[in-house]
RODREN-638227 format. One record per residue (C-alpha): residue in three letters; z, x, y. Coordinates in steps of 0.5 Angstrom, whole numbers, plus 500, padded with zeros to 3 digits. Layout:
BEGIN
AlaZXY
...
***
This chain:
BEGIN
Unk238878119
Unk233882120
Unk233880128
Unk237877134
Unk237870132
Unk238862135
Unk237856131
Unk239849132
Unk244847133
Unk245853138
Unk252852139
Unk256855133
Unk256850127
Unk263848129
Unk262846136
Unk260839138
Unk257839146
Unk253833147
Unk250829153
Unk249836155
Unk247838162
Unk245845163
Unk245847169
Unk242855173
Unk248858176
Unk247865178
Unk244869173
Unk246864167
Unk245857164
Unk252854163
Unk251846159
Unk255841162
Unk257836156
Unk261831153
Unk267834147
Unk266831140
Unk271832136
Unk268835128
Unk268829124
Unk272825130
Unk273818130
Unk270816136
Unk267818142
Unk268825146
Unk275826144
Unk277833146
Unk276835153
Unk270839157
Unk269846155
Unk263850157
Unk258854153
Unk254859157
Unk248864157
Unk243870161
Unk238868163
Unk234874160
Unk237872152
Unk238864150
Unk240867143
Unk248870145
Unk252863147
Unk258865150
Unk264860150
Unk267859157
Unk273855155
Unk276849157
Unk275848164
Unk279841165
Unk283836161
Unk284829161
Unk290828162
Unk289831170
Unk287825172
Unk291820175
Unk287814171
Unk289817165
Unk293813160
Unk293812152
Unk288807153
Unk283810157
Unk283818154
Unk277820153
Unk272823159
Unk264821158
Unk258825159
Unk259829165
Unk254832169
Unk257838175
Unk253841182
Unk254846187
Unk256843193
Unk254846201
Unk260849201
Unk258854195
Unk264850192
Unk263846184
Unk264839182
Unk264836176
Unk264828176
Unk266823170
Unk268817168
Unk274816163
Unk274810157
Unk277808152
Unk277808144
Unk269806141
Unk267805149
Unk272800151
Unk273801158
Unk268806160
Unk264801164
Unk270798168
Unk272805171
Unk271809178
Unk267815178
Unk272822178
Unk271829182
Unk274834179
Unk272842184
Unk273849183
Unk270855186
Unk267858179
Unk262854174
Unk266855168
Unk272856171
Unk279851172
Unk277844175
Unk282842178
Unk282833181
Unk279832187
Unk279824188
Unk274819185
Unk267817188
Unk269812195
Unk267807200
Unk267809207
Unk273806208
Unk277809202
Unk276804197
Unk274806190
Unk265805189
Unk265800184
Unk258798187
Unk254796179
Unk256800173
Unk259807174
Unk257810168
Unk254817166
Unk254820173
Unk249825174
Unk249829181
Unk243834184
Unk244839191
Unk237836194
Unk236841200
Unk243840202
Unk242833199
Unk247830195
Unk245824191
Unk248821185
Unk245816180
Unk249812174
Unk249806171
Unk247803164
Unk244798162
Unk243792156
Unk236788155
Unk236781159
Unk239775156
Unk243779151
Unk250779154
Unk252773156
Unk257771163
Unk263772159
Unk261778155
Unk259782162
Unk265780165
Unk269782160
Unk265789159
Unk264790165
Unk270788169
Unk267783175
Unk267776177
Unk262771175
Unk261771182
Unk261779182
Unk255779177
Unk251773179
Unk250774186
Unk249782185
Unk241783188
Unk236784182
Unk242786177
Unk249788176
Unk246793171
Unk239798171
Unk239805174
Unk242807181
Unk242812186
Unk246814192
Unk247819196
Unk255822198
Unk258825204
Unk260833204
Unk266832202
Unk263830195
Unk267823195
Unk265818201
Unk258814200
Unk253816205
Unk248811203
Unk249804199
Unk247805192
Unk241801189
Unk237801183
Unk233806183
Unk228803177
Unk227795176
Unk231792171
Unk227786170
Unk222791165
Unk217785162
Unk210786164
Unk211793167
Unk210800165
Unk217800163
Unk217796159
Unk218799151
Unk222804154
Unk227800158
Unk233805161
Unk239804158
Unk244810160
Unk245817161
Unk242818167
Unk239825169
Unk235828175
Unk231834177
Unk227837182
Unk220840179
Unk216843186
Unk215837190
Unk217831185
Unk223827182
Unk224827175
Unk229821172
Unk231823165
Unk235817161
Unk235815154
Unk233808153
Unk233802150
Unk231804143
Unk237810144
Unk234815141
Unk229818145
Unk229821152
Unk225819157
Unk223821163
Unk220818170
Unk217821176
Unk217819182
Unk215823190
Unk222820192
Unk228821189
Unk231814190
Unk225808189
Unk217808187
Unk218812179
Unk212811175
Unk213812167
Unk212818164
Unk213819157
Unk218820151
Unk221827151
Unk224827145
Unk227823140
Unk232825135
Unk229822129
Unk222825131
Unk220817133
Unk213817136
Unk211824135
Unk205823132
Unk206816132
Unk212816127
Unk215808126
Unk223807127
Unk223806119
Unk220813117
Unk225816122
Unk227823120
Unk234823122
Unk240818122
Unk238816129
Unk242814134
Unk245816142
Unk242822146
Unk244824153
Unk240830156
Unk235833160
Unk230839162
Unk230846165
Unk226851167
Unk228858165
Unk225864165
Unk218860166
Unk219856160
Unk220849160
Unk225846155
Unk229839154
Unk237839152
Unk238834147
Unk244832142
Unk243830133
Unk249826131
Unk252828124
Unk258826119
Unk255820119
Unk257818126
Unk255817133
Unk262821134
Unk260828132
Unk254830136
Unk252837136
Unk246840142
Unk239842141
Unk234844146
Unk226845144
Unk221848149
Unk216843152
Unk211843157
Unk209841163
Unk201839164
Unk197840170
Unk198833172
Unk205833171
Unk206829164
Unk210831159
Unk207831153
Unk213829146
Unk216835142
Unk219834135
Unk225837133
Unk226844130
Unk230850127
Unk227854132
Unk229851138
Unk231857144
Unk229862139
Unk222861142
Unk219864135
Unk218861128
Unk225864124
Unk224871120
Unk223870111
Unk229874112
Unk237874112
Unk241868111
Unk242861113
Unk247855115
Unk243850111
Unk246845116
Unk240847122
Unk236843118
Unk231839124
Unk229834118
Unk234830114
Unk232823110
Unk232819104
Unk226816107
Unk231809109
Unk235813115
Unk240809119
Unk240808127
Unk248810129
Unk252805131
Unk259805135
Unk262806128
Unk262811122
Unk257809116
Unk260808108
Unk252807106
Unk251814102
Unk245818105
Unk244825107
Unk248828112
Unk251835115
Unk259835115
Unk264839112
Unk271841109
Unk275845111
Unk271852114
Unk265850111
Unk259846113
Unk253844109
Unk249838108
Unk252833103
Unk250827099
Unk243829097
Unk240824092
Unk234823089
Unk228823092
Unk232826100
Unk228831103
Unk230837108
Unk226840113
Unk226847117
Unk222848123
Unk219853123
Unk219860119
Unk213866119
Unk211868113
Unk208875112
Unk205874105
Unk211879101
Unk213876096
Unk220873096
Unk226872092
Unk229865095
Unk236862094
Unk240856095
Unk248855095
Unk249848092
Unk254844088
Unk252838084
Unk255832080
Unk248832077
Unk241835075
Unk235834078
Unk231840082
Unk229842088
Unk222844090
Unk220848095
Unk214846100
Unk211848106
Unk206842109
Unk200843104
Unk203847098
Unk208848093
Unk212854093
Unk217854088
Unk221849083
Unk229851083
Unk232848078
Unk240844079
Unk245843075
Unk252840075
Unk257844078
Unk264843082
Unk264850086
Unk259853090
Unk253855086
Unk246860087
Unk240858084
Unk234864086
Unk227864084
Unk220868087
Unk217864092
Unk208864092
Unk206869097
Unk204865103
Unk203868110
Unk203864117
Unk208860121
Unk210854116
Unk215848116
Unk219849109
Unk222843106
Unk226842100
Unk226836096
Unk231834091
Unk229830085
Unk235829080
Unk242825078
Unk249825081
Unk249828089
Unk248835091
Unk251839096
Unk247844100
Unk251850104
Unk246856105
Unk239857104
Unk237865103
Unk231870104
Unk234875100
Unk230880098
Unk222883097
Unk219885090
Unk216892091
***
């Protein structure tokens, strides 16, 4: 390519950080996440990794390497393997700590657990275990349901959130017991509710409970602002001048929402939706034309250089089980509001993508059937759309009549362009190239089991505009790249 670029996914396509909690230590961006395994089986099977940045350049992410493996702490077993989304702070004593909790296969005992504490002198160095979160007399903080702790340094404050929770009257008794691991009694006489979003505060040795956990948004939503956009994970928090900002996915588990409060552990209002990874509710969109298969997000918001942005995850091998991170710019409004961004290509790159160069067909921010699934804790069958891969190579696969595949955003400079597509196909069909308002060309598709190109004159168009490809045609397509590849004189 011409120029210094970045896309979404931002990471390399190879890399899957979800869950991802990007944090300012000195003079860069480090993404705290979860570990996804390419084409993976379950949740979060590799351990933790970091990826960083400058501060001054989002577009040269560098990765800091492993930092702590499962297997470090004492709890690890065959049956609980995995670490879920982590989140990590700076402690008073200039020390990092990272915390987690661990779980099973497809989320099996992940609700049942203690939350760990890992400690290192660096952000991305070797994490070494330092104990699990505790009652002041040694016992281990089970209070509620730890689950997707998220930790903040607030003036020398350390506060902890967590928790999850399931809509009301969906668990029995005995589903509670057995997912949550608590007695009748236990979950009966919890006050408000055994689930729902909590907040506490810890001691400086970043272990001992300082102030008792409680819940920090009602559980009991009907009839109040909460009630479309109930908390249900992934708990997040950040201090914007004098407000509170609590991030979390909801109910409909695929969008980010965000809550804000003068306080940092009571009286939150609603805020909005942030994002959503089937662009859901941006521009009144409804669940069944959703843009994306959907299904978990984890993320949160940072201020970089005086630009805003929200960190998200898309899901892709037709599964909740490789996530790959995105980040989009957002604003926030006089009045503190935030208003819902849609997915890009762009991304950190803070400018449309330049018609020049080649690129991974896989940064497409819009992939639909027009009947995209919500994920589940499984891996579909169903044939749709979808980024995957085979060996080194990563392209979007299972392409039928009638999918369409977007890219956000490219500026156009009124040169004619000779544009290409890499495909494979088990049958014919076409491809038409559009922006939002016009066609630009037709590129036709034929049977072919090795990789294929296709180039054709784009119109002449200038301006910033989403491109879409739309497959009409027999059999399935594969798409590996998409070019730019030269200029007419």
């Amino acid at each position: 390519m011409e120029q210094e670029q970045i896309f979404n996914p931002f990471l390399p396509l190879w890399e899957y950080i979800p869950d991802g909690e990007p944090h300012i230590f000195g003079n860069r961006v480090y993404l705290f996440g979860s570990h996804d395994k390419e084409g993976g089986e379950t949740f979060c099977m590799l351990n933790y990794t970091v990826w960083s940045v400058e501060l001054n350049n989002l577009k040269n992410w560098r990765c800091d390497g492993e930092i702590y493996r499962a297997e470090q702490d004492p709890l690890f077993s065959p049956e609980m393997s995995y670490m879920y989304a982590p989140d990590v702070v700076q402690g008073n004593d200039g020390k990092y700590y990272l915390y987690y909790c661990l779980s099973g296969k497809f989320g099996d005992g992940g609700y049942r657990g203690v939350i760990s504490v890992a400690v290192c002198d660096t952000p991305a160095g070797k994490y070494q275990y330092l104990g699990f979160v505790r009652n002041p007399d040694g016992s281990p903080m089970k209070k509620y349901i730890c689950f997707d702790p998220a930790v903040m340094n607030d003036n020398g404050v350390i506060r902890l959130y967590y928790g999850t929770a399931y809509p009301e009257g969906e668990l029995t008794l005995q589903e509670q017991m057995q997912m949550f691991g608590k007695t009748a009694e236990e979950i009966q006489h919890t006050p408000d509710n055994i689930m729902g979003a909590i907040s506490c505060t810890l001691e400086n040795n970043m272990l001992t409970i300082k102030t008792a956990p409680k819940h920090l948004l009602p559980y009991s939503v009907q009839g109040t602002e909460f009630a479309e956009h109930p908390f249900f994970e992934a708990a997040s928090m950040r201090k914007v001048g004098k407000k509170y900002y609590f991030i979390y996915s909801s109910w409909q588990n695929h969008e980010l929402c965000y809550a804000i409060s003068d306080f940092p552990d009571k009286e939150f209002h609603f805020g909005g939706t942030i994002i959503s990874n089937g662009d859901i509710g941006y521009q009144g969109r409804t669940p069944e034309n959703r843009l994306n298969m959907t299904g978990t997000t984890h993320g949160s918001i940072i201020q970089i250089q005086n630009q805003w942005y929200v960190f998200y995850h898309r899901l892709t091998h037709k599964s909740d089980y490789s996530r790959q991170a995105c980040a989009e710019r957002i604003e926030l409004l006089p009045d503190g509001s935030i208003s819902q961004v849609q997915m890009t290509s762009c991304g950190l790159n803070n400018a449309p993508l330049v018609t020049s160069g080649v690129y991974p067909a896989g940064i497409a921010c819009n992939i639909t059937n027009g009947h995209m699934p919500h994920g589940s804790n499984k891996i579909f069958t169903e044939h749709f759309p979808h980024v995957t891969h085979a060996g080194n190579e990563r392209f979007i696969a299972e392409i039928e009549n009638h999918t369409l595949i977007g890219y956000k955003f490219f500026a156009f400079d009124q040169k004619q362009k000779l544009f290409r597509l890499c495909y494979q196909s088990t049958g014919s069909g076409k491809f038409s190239v559009h922006t939002e308002t016009e066609k630009l060309a037709e590129m036709p598709v034929s049977p072919c089991q090795e990789w294929k190109n296709v180039i054709v004159p784009l119109k002449n168009i200038q301006g910033i505009h989403s491109l879409y490809l739309i497959y009409t045609g027999n059999g399935e397509v594969r798409l590996l790249e998409l070019a730019f590849d030269c200029y007419f004189e």
